[in-house]
C-alpha positions as a printed Julia matrix, in Angstrom:
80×3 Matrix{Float64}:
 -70.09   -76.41  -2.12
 -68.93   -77.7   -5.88
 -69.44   -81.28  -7.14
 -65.72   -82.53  -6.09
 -66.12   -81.37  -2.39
 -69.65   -83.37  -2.1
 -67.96   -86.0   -3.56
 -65.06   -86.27  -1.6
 -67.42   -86.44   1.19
 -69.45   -88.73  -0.41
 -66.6    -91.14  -0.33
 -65.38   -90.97   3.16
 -68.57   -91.27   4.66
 -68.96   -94.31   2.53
 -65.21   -95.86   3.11
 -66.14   -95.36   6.85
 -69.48   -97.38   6.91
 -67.45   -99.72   4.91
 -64.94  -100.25   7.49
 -67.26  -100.35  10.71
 -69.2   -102.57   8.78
 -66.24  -104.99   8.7
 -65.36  -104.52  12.2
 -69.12  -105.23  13.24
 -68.55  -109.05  11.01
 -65.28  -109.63  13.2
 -66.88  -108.49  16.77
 -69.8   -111.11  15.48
 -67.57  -114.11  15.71
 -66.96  -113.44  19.55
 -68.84  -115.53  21.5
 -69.66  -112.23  23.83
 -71.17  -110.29  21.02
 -73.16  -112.64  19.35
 -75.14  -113.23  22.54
 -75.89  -109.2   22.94
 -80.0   -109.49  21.65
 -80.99  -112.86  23.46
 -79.72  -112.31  26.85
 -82.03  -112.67  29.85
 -84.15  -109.16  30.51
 -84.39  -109.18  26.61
 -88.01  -108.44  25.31
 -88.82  -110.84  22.58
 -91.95  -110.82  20.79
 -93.69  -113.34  18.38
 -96.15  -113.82  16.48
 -97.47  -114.85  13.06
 -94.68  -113.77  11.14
 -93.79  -110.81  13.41
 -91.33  -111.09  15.71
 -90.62  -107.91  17.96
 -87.11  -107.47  19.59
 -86.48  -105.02  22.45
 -83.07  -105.5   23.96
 -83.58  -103.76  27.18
 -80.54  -105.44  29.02
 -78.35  -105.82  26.11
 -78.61  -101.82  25.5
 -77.77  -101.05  28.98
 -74.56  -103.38  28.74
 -73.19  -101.95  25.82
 -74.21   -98.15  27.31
 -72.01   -99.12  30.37
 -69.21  -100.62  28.41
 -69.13   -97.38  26.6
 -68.91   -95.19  29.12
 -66.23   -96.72  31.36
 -64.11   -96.72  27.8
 -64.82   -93.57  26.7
 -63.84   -92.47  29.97
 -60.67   -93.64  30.19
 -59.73   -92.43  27.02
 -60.74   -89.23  27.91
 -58.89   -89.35  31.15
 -55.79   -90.51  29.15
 -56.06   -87.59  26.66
 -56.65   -85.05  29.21
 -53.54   -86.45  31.37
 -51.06   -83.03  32.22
């Protein structure tokens, strides 16, 4: 690969983690999203400046939501 095709890679990749980066600041201002992490089956763990975060129940949410979207989207794609 020359210089101008890394490049050009170089830039999408970083136009893309620009944009889901902006989409993850909107989704934060939903009241729905900014509760994923502290919702009740979360693991939180502190300490003397340590704090430990395992969000068992906000993980398995966000799997589910996934998969019923992804899905659908499939089935919509693959209609005949």
């Amino acid at each position: 690969m020359d210089l101008n095709t890394i490049g050009r890679i170089a830039l999408i990749i970083g136009i893309v983690i620009a944009v889901l980066g902006g989409i993850l600041m909107l989704l934060a201002r939903i009241p729905f999203f900014a509760n994923l992490g502290s919702l009740p089956g979360d693991i939180r763990i502190e300490g003397q400046g340590f704090t430990c975060l395992v969000p068992i129940v906000s993980m398995i949410l966000i799997s589910v939501i996934l998969t019923v979207v992804l899905n659908i989207v499939i089935r919509l794609i693959n209609r005949p």
